[in-house]
C-alpha positions, 0 to 999 in steps of 0.5 A: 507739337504736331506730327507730319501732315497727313494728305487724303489717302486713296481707297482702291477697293471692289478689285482683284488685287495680285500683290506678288506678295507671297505672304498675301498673295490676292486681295480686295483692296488696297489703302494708299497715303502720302505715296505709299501702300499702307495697307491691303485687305478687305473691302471692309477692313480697309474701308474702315480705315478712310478719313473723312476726306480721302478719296474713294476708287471703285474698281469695278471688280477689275484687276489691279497688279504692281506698275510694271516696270519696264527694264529695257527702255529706249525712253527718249528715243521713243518721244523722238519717234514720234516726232520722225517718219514711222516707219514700223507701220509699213509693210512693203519696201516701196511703201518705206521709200513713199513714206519718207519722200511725203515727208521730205516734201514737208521740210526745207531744204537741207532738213534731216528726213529720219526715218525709224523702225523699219524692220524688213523682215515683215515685209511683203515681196522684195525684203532688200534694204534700198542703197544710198543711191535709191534714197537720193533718187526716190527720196531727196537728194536735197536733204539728209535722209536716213532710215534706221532700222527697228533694232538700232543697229544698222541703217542706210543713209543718203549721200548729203547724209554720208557727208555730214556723217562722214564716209571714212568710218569703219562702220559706214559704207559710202558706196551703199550708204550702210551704216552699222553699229556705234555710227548708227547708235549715235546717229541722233548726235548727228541729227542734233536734239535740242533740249526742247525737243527731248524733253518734249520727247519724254513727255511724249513718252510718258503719255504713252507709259501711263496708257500702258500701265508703266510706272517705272521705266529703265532707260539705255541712256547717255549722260547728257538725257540722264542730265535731262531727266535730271532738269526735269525731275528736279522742277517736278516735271518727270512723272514716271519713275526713271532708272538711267544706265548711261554709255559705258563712254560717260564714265569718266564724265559722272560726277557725285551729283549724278550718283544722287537720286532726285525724290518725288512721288513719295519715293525716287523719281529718277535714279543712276544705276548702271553702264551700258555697252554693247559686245554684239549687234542684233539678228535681224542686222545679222550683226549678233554675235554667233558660235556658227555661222547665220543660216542664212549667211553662211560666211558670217557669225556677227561680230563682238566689238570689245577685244576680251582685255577691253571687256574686262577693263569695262567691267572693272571700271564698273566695279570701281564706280560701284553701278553694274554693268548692263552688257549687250550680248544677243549671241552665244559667242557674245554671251560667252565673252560677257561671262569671262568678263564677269568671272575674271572681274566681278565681285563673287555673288555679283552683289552689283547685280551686273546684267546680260541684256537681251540673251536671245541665243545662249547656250545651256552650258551659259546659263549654268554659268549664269546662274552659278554666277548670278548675273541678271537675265534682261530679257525682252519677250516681245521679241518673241512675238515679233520674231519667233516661230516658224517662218519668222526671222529667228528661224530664217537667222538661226535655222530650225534648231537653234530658234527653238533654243532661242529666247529660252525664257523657262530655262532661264527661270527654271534654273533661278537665274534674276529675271528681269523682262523689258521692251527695248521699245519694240514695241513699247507695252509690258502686255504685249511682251508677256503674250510672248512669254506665256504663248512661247511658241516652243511650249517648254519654255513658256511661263506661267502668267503669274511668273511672267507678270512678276518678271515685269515688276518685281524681276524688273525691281531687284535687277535695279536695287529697288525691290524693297521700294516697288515691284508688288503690292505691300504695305510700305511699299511705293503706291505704284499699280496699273488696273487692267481690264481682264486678268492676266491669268485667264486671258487667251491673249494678253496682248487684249487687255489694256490699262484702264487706270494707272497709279504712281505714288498714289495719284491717278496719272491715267484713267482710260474711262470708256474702256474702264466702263466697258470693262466693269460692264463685262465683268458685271454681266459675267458675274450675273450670268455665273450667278444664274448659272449656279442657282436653281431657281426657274427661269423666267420666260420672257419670249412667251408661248411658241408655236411649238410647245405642247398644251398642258393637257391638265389646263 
C-alpha cells in the first residue's frame, strides 16, 4: 500500500536565514514540503535532499526571516479604503475638503462621499477638524459625507449624513456633526458593505500583505466579516492566514462552527480567537483614557467607556467562551481598569493569553502588574514613528514627560511581558513599525532589531496560540517566510528594506523581480569589493598613466 503523495518541495538556498529558532539561529537554506519546513541547513545538505522535480529558488544572498504576522489589523478595512477618499496623503486642511468634493462630483446624487484617515496632526497651518456645515457647503449638501479620522475613533459628518446616522446619540453632535467613538466604529454599517465588495476589499487587501511580507494577519473584526472570511476560505479563496477577534457584541451570536477552524496552506487559513472591546479612545481624538488631564486640554482626562462591573462581566463572558479578551486600552486610567478586570476574573497564569492592545501610556507600576499577571502587550510601533518624538503629537497630547514614558516598548520586554507588535493599519507594514521599535526616539526603550523582528513573528504567534505552527523558521513548522532585500540587523532605516519575495505554505505568493535583481545586484557587488578589500593582491590600474606620476628612473 502506498503512502501520501509527496507534491515538489521547494528549495530556498544561497540566503541569509534568521530562524528565531535558538537552537539554530542563522543558516543557509531552507527545504519546504507539502506546506511546511522540513528542513534548515546548509546549501549542501539540503540540496542533497531535492527530488528530481522539486523546485529550486535562489536567494541571492538575500535575507529570508519568519512571514511576519500582523497582530493588530483592520483587514477588511483596509480594502475598503481603497475603494473610499484617501485622505492620509494630505497634508493641509483645505486640500482634505478638495479631496472629497472632487470626488462627490463623480457619484450621484445621494451616494456616501467617505473620506478616510485624515490625521490633523500633520497637518501644515490650520489643524481644526472642518464642522458639519463646512462639509455642506465645501463638500456637497446633496450627498452623505463623512470624514473619519486615521485613528477611528472620531470623525465629522454632514448634515444628509447625520439624518441617516441619526443626531440624538450620545456620540454625535448635530450642531458640529462630531462623531465619537461606537457611532464612528460602526459607521461602515451605515454606509452599507455589500458582500461583493468586502470580499473585494480583502483581496485588495491580501495583494498589499504579500508586497509586505505578511503572511498572518490578526483582524479587529466583527462576526459578520469573520463569516466572509469564512466563505472565502472554505471555496480556497483567502490566501493569507487570518486570525479573527469579533465584537465583544457577537458573543451571544457564535455558534460551534464559528469555533472550527478552516485548513489550507498545509496548516489553518482562518481561525477565531478572541474578543474585542474597546475601554478608551485614542490620543490623537483626545478620547484615551488618562490618570491627568491632555496637556493640551486641561479639562479633559478621555473617557473609559465600561463601568469596572460591565468590565468584569466582558471578561468572565470571555472565560466561559474559552477565547481571550482582546481589550483596548491606550491610557493608564483605561489600563488600570483593564488589570482589575483581569485579576478579579481571569484564570491565575492567564492560560487564554487575554491581551491589552495598544498600551501607549502605562505606568511602571501597570506593567509590574502585567507582568505578574501575564497578560499580553499588543503593541503597535508604527505609532512610534508617527506620533512620537519631539514636536510630534504625543508630546503635544501628554506633555514632555509623560511622552517620553510613552510607547515603552523596553520596559515592557525587559520585564518579559508576552509581546506581540501589530499596525492597526497606520500604516499597514511590519518594516515600517520595527523602524519604530529599534529607533525609539527615547534611546531606553529601543530594542534591538532581532528582538523587535521577533515580536512581528513569533510574539505575534504565541499571543494567537499558534506558535507551535508559525512565527520562526523550524523543521515542522508552517512554510511561511518573507526575503527581504537587506538585513534588519544592519539596516539604518528598516523602513528601506522591502519584500522582495513572500512564501505561505510553501508556495510563492509574491515576488517582486526588479527589486529582487537589484537586490542581489548590490548584495553581489558588495561581496566583490569585501573580498578585494581583504585580499593582498595588487590591483590593476585601468586608468593607465597620469600626468603626474614620477618616472621610474631604472626604465
Amino acid at each position: 500500500m502506498s503512502g501520501p503523495s509527496r507534491g515538489p518541495a521547494l528549495l530556498l538556498d544561497h540566503a541569509n536565514v534568521i530562524t528565531l529558532d535558538p537552537g539554530r539561529p542563522r543558516a543557509e537554506a531552507v527545504l519546504c514540503r507539502d506546506g511546511r519546513v522540513v528542513a534548515v541547513g546548509s546549501n549542501e545538505e539540503l540540496e542533497a535532499m531535492m527530488d528530481e522535480d522539486d523546485i529550486h529558488f535562489d536567494c541571492g544572498e538575500l535575507t529570508l526571516v519568519p512571514g511576519f504576522i500582523d497582530s493588530h489589523s483592520h483587514f477588511l478595512a483596509m480594502g475598503l479604503s481603497a475603494l473610499r477618499v484617501d485622505l492620509s496623503v494630505v497634508r493641509h486642511r483645505d486640500s482634505m475638503l478638495e479631496a472629497m468634493a472632487e470626488r462627490a462630483e463623480l457619484l450621484d446624487e445621494g451616494e456616501w462621499v467617505y473620506g478616510v484617515d485624515f490625521d490633523e496632526s500633520q497637518w501644515a497651518g490650520v489643524r481644526r477638524l472642518p464642522t458639519r456645515e463646512e462639509l455642506d457647503r465645501r463638500v456637497s449638501d446633496r450627498h452623505p459625507v463623512v470624514a473619519r479620522r486615521i485613528c477611528g475613533h472620531i470623525a465629522v459628518a454632514n448634515t444628509k449624513a447625520l439624518e441617516l446616522i441619526g443626531d440624538d446619540l450620545d456620540e454625535v453632535d448635530p450642531e458640529t456633526g462630531l462623531l465619537l467613538e461606537e457611532v464612528v466604529l460602526r459607521l461602515s454599517e451605515v454606509v452599507g458593505v455589500t458582500d461583493e465588495e468586502a470580499k473585494g476589499a480583502i483581496t485588495l487587501a491580501t495583494l498589499k500583505a504579500h508586497e509586505e511580507g505578511v503572511t498572518a494577519i490578526v483582524d479587529m473584526a466583527d462576526l459578520r466579516t469573520f463569516r466572509t472570511y469564512r466563505e472565502m476560505a472554505e471555496k480556497g479563496d483567502l490566501d493569507v492566514r487570518v486570525f479573527c477577534a469579533v465584537q465583544a457584541r457577537d458573543v451571544d451570536g457564535l455558534t460551534t462552527r464559528d469555533a472550527e477552524p478552516v485548513a489550507g496552506g498545509g496548516g489553518d487559513m482562518l481561525r477565531l480567537v478572541g474578543i474585542k472591546a474597546f475601554l478608551d479612545g485614542s490620543l490623537g481624538a483626545r478620547t484615551a483614557a488618562l490618570g491627568e488631564p491632555y496637556a493640551d486640554d486641561p479639562d479633559n482626562r478621555g473617557m473609559v467607556l465600561y463601568t469596572s462591573e460591565e468590565l468584569r462581566s466582558l471578561v468572565r463572558s470571555a472565560e466561559d467562551t474559552g477565547l481571550p479578551m482582546f481589550l483596548h486600552a491606550i491610557g493608564d486610567r483605561a489600563i488600570g481598569a483593564a488589570l482589575d478586570a483581569f485579576e478579579a476574573e481571569a484564570a491565575n497564569g492567564n492560560p487564554l493569553r487575554h491581551r491589552i492592545e495598544h498600551l501607549e501610556y502605562a505606568e511602571e507600576e501597570q506593567l509590574d502588574r502585567m507582568k505578574d499577571l501575564r497578560i499580553v502587550a499588543s503593541m503597535q510601533p508604527n505609532f512610534i514613528v508617527q506620533w512620537s518624538g519631539p514636536g510630534k503629537m504625543n508630546e503635544e497630547r501628554l506633555g514632555p514627560m509623560r511622552a517620553n514614558r510613552s510607547e515603552a516598548l523596553r520596559d515592557v520586554w525587559g520585564r518579559g511581558i508576552p509581546l506581540a507588535f501589530g499596525s492597526d493599519c497606520m500604516p499597514f507594514g511590519p518594516l515600517y513599525g520595527l523602524q519604530g521599535a529599534v529607533h525609539h526616539p527615547v534611546e531606553e526603550q529601543q530594542l534591538p532589531p532581532v528582538i523587535a523582528l521577533r515580536a512581528y513573528t513569533l510574539g505575534s504567534a504565541w499571543a494567537v496560540h499558534a506558535e507551535d505552527q508559525m512565527g520562526s523558521i523550524e523543521p515542522g513548522k508552517l512554510a511561511d517566510m518573507a526575503l527581504l532585500d537587506a538585513d534588519p540587523d544592519e539596516a539604518a532605516d528598516l523602513r528601506e528594506i522591502s519584500a522582495v519575495a513572500t512564501i505561505i505554505g510553501g508556495q510563492m505568493v509574491h515576488v517582486a523581480t526588479d527589486r529582487f535583481n537589484r537586490a542581489v545586484h548590490r548584495n553581489a557587488q558588495r561581496a566583490l569589493e569585501e573580498a578585494l578589500m581583504d585580499t593582498d593582491l595588487p590591483r590593476l590600474d585601468l586608468e593607465g598613466p597620469r600626468e603626474d606620476d614620477e618616472e621610474d628612473d631604472d626604465l
